[in-house]
PyMOL CGO cylinders between C-alpha atoms (Angstrom):
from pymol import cmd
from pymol.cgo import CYLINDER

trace = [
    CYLINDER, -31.30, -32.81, -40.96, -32.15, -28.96, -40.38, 0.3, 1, 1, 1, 1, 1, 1,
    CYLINDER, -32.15, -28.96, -40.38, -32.68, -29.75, -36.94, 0.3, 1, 1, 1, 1, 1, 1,
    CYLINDER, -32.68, -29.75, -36.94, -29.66, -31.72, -36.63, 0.3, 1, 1, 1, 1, 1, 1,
    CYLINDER, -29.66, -31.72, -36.63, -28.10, -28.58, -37.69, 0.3, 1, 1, 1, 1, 1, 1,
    CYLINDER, -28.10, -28.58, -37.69, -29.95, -26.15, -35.19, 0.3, 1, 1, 1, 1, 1, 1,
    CYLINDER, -29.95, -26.15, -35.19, -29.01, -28.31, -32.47, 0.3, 1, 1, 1, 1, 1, 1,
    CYLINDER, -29.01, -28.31, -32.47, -25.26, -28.54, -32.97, 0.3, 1, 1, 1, 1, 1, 1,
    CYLINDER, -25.26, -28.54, -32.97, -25.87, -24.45, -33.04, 0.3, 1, 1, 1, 1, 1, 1,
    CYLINDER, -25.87, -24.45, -33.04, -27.51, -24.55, -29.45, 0.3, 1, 1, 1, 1, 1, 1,
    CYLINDER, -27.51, -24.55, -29.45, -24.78, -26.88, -28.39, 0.3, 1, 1, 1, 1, 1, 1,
    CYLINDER, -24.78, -26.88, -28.39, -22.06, -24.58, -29.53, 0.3, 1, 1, 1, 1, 1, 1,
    CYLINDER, -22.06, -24.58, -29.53, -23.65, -21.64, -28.37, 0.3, 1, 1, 1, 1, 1, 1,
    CYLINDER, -23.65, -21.64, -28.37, -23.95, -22.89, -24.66, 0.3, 1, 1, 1, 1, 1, 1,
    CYLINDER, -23.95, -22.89, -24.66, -20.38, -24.64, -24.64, 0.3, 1, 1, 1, 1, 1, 1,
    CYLINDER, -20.38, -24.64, -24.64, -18.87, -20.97, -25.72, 0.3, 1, 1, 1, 1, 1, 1,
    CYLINDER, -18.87, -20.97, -25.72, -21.30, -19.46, -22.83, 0.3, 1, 1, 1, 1, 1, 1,
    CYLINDER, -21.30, -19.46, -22.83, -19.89, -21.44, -20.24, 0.3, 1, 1, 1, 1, 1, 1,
    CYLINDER, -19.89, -21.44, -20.24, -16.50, -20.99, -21.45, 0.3, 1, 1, 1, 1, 1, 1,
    CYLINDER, -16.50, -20.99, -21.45, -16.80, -17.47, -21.57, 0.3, 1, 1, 1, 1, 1, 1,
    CYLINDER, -16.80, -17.47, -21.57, -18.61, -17.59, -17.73, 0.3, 1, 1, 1, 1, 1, 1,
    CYLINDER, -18.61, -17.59, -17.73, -15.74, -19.80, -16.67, 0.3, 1, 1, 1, 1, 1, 1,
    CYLINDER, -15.74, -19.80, -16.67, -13.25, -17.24, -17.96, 0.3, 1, 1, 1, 1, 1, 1,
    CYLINDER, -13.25, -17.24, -17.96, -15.04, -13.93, -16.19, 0.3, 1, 1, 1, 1, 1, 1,
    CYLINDER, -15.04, -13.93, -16.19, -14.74, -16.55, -12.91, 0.3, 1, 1, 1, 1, 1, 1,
    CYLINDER, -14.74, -16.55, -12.91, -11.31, -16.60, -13.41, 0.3, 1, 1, 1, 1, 1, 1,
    CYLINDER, -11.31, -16.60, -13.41, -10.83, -13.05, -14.07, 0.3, 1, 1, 1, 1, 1, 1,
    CYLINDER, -10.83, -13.05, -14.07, -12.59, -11.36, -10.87, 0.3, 1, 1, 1, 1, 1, 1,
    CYLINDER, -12.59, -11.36, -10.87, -10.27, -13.51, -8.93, 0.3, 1, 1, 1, 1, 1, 1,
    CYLINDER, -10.27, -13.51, -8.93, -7.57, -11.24, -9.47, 0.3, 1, 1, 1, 1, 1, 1,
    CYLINDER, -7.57, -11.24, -9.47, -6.97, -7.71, -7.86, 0.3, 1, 1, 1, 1, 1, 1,
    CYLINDER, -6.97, -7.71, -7.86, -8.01, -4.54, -9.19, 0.3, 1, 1, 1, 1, 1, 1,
    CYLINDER, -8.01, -4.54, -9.19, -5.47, -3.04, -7.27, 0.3, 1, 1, 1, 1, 1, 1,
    CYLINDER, -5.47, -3.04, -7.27, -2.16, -3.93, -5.57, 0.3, 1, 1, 1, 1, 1, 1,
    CYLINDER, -2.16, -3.93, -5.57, -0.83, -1.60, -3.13, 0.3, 1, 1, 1, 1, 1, 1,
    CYLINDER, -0.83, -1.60, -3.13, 2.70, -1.28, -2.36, 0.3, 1, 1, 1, 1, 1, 1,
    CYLINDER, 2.70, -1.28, -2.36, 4.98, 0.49, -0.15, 0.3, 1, 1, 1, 1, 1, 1,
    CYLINDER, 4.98, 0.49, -0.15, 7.91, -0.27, 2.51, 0.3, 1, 1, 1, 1, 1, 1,
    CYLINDER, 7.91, -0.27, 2.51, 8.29, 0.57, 6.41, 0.3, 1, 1, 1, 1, 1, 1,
    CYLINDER, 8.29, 0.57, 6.41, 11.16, 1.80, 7.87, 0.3, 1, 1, 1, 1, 1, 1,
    CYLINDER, 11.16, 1.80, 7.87, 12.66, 2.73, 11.12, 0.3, 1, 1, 1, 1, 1, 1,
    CYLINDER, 12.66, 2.73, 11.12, 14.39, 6.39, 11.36, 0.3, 1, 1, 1, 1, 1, 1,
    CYLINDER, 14.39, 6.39, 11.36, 17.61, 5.15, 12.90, 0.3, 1, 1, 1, 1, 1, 1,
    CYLINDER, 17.61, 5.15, 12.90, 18.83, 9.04, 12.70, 0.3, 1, 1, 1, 1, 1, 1,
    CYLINDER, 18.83, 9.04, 12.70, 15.62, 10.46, 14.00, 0.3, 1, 1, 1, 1, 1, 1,
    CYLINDER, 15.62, 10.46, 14.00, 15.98, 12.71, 10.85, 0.3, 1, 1, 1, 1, 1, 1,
    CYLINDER, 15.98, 12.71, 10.85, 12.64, 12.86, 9.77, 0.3, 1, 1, 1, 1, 1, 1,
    CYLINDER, 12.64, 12.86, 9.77, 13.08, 10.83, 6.13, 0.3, 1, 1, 1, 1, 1, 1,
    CYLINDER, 13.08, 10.83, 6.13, 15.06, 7.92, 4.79, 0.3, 1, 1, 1, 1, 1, 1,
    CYLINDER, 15.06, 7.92, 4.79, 19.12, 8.08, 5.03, 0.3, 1, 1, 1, 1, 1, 1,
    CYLINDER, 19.12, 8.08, 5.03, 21.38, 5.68, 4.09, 0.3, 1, 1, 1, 1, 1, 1,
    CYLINDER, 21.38, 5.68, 4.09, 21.39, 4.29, 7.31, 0.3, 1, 1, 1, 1, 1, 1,
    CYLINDER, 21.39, 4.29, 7.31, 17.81, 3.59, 7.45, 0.3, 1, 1, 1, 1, 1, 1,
    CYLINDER, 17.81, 3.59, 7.45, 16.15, -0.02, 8.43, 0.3, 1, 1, 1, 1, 1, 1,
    CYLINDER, 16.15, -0.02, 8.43, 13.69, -1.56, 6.37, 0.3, 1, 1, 1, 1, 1, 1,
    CYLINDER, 13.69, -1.56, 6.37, 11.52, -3.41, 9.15, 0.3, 1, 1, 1, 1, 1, 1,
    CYLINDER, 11.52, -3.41, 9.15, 10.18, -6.84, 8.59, 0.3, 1, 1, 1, 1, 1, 1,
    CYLINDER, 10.18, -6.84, 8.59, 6.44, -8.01, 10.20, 0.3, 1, 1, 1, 1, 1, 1,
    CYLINDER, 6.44, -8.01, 10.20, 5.81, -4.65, 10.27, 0.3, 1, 1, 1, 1, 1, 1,
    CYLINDER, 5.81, -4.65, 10.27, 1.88, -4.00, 10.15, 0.3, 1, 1, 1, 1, 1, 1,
    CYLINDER, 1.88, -4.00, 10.15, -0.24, -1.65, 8.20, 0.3, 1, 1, 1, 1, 1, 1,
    CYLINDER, -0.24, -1.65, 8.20, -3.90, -1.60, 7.51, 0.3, 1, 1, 1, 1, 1, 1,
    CYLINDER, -3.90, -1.60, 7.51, -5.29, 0.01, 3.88, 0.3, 1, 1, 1, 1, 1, 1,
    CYLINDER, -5.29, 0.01, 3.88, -8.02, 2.13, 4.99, 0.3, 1, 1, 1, 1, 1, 1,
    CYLINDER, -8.02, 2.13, 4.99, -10.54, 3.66, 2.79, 0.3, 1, 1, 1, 1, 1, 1,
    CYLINDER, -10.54, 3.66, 2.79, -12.89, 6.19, 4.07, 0.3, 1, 1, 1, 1, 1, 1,
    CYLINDER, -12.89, 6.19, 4.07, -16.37, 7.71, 2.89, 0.3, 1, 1, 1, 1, 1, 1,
    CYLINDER, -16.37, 7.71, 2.89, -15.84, 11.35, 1.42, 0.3, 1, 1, 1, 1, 1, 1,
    CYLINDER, -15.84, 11.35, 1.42, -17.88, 13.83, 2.95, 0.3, 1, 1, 1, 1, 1, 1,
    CYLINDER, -17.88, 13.83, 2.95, -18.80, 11.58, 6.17, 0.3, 1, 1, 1, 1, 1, 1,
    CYLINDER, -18.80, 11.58, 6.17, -15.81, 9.55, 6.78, 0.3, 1, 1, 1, 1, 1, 1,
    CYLINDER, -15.81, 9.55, 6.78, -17.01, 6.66, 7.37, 0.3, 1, 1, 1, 1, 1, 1,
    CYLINDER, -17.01, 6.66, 7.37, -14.58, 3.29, 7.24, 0.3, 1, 1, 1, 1, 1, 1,
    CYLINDER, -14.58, 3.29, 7.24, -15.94, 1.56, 3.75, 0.3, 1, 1, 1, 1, 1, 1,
    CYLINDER, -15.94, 1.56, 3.75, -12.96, -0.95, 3.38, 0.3, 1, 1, 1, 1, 1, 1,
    CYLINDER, -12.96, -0.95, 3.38, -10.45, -2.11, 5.78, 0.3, 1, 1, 1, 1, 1, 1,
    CYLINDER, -10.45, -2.11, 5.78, -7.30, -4.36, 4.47, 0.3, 1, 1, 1, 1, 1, 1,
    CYLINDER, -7.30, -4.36, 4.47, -4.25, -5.02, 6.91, 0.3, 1, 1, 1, 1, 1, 1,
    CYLINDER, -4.25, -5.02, 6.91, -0.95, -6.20, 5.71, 0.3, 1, 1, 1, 1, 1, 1,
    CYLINDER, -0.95, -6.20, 5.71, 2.29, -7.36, 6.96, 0.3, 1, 1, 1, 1, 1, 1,
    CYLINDER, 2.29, -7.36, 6.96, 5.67, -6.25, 5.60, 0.3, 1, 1, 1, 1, 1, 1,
    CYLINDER, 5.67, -6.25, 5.60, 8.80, -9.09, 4.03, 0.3, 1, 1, 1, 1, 1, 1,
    CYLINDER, 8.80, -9.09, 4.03, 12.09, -9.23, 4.74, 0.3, 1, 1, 1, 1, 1, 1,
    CYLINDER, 12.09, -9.23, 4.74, 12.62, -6.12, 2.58, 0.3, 1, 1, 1, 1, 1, 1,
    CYLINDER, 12.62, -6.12, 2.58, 10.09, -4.13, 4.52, 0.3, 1, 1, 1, 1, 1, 1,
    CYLINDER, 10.09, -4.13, 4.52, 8.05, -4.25, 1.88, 0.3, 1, 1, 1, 1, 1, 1,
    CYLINDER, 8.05, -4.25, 1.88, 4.21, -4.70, 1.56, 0.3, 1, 1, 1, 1, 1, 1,
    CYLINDER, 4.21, -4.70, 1.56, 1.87, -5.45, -0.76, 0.3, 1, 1, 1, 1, 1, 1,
    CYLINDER, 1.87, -5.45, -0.76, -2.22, -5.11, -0.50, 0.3, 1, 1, 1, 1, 1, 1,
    CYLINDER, -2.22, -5.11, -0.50, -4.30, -6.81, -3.14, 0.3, 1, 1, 1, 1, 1, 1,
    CYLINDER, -4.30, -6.81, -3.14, -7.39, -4.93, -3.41, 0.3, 1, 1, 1, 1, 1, 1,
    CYLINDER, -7.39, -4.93, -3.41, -11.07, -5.51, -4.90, 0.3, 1, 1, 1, 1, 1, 1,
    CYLINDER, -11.07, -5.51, -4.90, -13.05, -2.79, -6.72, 0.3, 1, 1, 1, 1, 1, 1,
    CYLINDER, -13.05, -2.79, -6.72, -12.33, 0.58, -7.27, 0.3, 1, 1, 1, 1, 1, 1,
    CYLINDER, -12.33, 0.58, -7.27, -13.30, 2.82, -4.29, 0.3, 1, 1, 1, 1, 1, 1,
    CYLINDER, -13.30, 2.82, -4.29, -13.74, 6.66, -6.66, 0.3, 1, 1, 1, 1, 1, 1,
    CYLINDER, -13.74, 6.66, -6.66, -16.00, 7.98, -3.51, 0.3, 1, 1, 1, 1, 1, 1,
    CYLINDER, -16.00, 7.98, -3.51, -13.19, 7.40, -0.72, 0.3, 1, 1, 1, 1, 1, 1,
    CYLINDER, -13.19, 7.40, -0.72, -10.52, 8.41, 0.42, 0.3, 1, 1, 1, 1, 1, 1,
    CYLINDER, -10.52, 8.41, 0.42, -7.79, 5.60, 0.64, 0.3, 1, 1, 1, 1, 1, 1,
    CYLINDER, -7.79, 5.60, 0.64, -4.70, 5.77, 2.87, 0.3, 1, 1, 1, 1, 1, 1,
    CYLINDER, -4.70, 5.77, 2.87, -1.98, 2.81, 4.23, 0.3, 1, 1, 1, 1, 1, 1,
    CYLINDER, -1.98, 2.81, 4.23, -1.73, 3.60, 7.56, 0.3, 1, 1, 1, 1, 1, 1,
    CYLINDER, -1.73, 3.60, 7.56, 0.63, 1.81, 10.62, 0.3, 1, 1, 1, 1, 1, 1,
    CYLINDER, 0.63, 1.81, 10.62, -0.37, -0.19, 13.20, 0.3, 1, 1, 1, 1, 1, 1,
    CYLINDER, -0.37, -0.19, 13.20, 2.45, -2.18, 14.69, 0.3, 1, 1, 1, 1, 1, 1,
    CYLINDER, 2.45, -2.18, 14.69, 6.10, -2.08, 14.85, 0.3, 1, 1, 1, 1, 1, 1,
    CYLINDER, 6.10, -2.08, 14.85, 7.66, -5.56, 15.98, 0.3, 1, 1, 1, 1, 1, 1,
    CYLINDER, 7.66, -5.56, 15.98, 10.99, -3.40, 16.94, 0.3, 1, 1, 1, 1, 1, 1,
    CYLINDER, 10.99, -3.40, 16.94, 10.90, -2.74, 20.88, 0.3, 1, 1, 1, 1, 1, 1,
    CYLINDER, 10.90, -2.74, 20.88, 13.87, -0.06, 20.11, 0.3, 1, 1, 1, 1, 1, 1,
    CYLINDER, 13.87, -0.06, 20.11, 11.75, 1.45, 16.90, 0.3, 1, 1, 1, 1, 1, 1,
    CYLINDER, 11.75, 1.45, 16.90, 8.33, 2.03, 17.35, 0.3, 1, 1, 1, 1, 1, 1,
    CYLINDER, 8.33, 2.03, 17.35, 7.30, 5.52, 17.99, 0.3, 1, 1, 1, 1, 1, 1,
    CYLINDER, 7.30, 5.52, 17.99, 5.03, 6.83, 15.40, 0.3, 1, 1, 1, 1, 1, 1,
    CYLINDER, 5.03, 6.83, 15.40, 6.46, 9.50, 13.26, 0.3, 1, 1, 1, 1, 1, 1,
    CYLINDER, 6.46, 9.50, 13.26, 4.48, 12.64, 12.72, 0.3, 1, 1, 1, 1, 1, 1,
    CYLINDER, 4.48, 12.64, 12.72, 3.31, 13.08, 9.19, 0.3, 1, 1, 1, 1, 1, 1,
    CYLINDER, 3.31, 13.08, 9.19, 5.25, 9.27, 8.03, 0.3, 1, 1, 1, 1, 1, 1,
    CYLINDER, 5.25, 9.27, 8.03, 2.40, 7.05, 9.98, 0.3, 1, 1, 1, 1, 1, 1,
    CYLINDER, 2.40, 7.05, 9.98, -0.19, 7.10, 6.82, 0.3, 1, 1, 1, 1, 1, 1,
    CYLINDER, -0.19, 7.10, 6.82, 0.02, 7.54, 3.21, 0.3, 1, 1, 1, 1, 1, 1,
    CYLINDER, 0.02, 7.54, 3.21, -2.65, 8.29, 0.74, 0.3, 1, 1, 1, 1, 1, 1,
    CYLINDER, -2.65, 8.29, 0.74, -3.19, 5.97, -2.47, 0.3, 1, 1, 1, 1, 1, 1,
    CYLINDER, -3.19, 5.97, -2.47, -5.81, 6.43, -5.08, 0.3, 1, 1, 1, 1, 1, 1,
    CYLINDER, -5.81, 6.43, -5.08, -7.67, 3.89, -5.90, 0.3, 1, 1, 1, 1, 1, 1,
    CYLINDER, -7.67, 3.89, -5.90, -9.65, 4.36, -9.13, 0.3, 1, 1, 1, 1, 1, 1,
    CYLINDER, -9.65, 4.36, -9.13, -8.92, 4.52, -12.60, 0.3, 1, 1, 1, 1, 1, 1,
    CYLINDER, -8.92, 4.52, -12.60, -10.55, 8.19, -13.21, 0.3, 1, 1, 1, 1, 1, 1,
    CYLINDER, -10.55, 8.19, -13.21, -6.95, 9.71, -12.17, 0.3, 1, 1, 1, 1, 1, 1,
    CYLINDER, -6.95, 9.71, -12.17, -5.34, 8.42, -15.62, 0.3, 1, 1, 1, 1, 1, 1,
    CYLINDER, -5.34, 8.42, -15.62, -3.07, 6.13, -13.98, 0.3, 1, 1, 1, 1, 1, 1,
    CYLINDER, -3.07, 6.13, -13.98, -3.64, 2.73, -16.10, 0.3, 1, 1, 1, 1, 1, 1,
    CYLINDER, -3.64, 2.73, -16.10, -1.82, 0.13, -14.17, 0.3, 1, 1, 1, 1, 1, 1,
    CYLINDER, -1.82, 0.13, -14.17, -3.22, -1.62, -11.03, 0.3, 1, 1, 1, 1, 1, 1,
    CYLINDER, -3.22, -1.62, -11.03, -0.20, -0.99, -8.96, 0.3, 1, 1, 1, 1, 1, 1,
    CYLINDER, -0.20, -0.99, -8.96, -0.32, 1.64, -6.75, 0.3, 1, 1, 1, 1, 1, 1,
    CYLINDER, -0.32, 1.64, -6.75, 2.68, 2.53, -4.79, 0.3, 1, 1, 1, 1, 1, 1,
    CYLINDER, 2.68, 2.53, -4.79, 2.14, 4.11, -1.43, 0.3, 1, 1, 1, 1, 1, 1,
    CYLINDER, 2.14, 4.11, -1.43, 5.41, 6.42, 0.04, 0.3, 1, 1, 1, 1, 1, 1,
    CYLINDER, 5.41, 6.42, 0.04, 7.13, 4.85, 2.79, 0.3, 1, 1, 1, 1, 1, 1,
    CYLINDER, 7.13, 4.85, 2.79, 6.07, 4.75, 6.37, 0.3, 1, 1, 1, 1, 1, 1,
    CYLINDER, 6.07, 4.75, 6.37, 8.18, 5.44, 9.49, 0.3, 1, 1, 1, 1, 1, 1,
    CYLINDER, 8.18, 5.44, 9.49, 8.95, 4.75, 13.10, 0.3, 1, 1, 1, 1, 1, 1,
    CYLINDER, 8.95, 4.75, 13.10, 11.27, 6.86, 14.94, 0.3, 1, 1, 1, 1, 1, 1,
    CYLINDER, 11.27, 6.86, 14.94, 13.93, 4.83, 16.70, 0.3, 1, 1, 1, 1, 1, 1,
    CYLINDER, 13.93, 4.83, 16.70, 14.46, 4.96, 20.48, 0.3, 1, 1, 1, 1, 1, 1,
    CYLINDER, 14.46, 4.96, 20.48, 18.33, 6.11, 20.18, 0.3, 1, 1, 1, 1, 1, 1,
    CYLINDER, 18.33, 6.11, 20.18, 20.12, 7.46, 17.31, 0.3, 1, 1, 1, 1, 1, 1,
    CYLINDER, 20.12, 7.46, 17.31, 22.96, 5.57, 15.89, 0.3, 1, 1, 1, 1, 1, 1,
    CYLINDER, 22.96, 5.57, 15.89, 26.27, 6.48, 17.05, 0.3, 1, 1, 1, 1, 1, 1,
    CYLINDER, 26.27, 6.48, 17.05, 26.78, 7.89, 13.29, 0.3, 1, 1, 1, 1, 1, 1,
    CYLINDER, 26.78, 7.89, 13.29, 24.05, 10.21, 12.58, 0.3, 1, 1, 1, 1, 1, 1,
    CYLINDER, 24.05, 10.21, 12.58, 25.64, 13.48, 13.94, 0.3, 1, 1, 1, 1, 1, 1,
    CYLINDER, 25.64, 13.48, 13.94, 28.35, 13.26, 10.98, 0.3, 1, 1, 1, 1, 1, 1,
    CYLINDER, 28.35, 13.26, 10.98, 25.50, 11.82, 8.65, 0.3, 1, 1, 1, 1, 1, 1,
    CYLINDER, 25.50, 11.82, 8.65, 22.88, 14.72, 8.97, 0.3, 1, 1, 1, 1, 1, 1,
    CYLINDER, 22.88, 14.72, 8.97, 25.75, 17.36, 8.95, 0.3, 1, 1, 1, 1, 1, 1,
    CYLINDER, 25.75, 17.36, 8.95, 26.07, 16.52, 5.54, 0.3, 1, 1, 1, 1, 1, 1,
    CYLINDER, 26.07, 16.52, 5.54, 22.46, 17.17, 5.17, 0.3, 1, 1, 1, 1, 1, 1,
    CYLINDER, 22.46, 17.17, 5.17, 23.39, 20.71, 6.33, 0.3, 1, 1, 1, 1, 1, 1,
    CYLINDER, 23.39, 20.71, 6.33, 21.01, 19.43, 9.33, 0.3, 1, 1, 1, 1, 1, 1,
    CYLINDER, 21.01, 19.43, 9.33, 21.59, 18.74, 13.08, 0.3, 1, 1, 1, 1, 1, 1,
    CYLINDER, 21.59, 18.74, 13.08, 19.82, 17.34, 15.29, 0.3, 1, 1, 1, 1, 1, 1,
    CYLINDER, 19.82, 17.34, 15.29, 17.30, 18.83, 17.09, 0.3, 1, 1, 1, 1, 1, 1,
    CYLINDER, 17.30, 18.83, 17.09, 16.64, 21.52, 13.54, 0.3, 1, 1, 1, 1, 1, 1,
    CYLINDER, 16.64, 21.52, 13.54, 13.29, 21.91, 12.53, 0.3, 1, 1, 1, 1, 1, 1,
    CYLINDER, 13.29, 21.91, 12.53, 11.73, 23.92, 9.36, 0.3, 1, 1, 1, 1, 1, 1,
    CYLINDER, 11.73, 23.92, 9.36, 10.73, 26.72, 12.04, 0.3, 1, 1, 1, 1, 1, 1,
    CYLINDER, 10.73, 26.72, 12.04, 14.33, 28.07, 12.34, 0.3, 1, 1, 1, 1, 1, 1,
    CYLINDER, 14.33, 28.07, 12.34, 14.86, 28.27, 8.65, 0.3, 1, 1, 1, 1, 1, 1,
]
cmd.load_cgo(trace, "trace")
């Protein structure tokens, strides 16, 4: 009978140890991290988002994480923006040594794909050491400068207080 009983003990043991093994399976699945940010096309040429600004679909960007100290490419993740110009980057494992930033890589827009200076990458931290406790990380927006201004962006940056062809230098 005591054996009967030390038995049903082993038995329970190893069903909760697979349970518990088929649980963790379940759980690394998921990301540790989900980048998100949008692309947009600079239909003013302003420099930053208006109200006139497109949100461009099939837009590509690659999550790059780099080595500190030697810069070497550790991780490498493209994505692809929706219909909102929105994209999202699931990400395994937290990467505390690099230095992680979304950068561009393709515009589909023939009229809106010059890179803008200091809007082609965006840095996102990717560990939990920083005190941020959720596993979304939201990069800022990326641009492309479009070919041709709209026809409205004269009376649109004057309410800025801008025009075009200003830069910080004359201020």
């Amino acid at each position: 009978m005591a054996s009967l009983r030390v038995l049903s003990v082993i038995a329970a043991a190893a069903i909760l140890f697979a349970l518990a093994l088929a649980d963790t399976t379940v759980a690394t699945k998921t990301a540790d991290y989900v980048v998100q940010g949008r692309v947009y096309c600079d239909t003013c040429r302003a420099g930053f988002e208006t109200n006139v600004t497109e949100y461009i679909k099939g837009a590509k960007v690659r999550l790059e994480c780099r080595r500190y100290g030697n810069n070497v490419l550790e991780r490498s993740i493209d994505g692809v923006t929706d219909e909102t110009g929105t994209y999202k980057i699931d990400l395994k494992d937290s990467h505390v040594e690099d230095i992680c930033e979304v950068v561009l890589t393709q515009s589909p827009l023939a009229n809106c794909h010059e890179i803008q200076n200091l809007r082609d990458r965006a840095p996102v931290l990717l560990t939990r050491n920083v005190g941020i406790s959720d596993n979304l990380r939201l990069a800022n927006p990326l641009g492309y400068l479009k070919d041709v201004p709209l026809p409205v962006c004269p009376d649109l940056l004057k309410m800025f207080n801008l025009t075009a062809g200003d830069d910080d230098d004359d201020h």
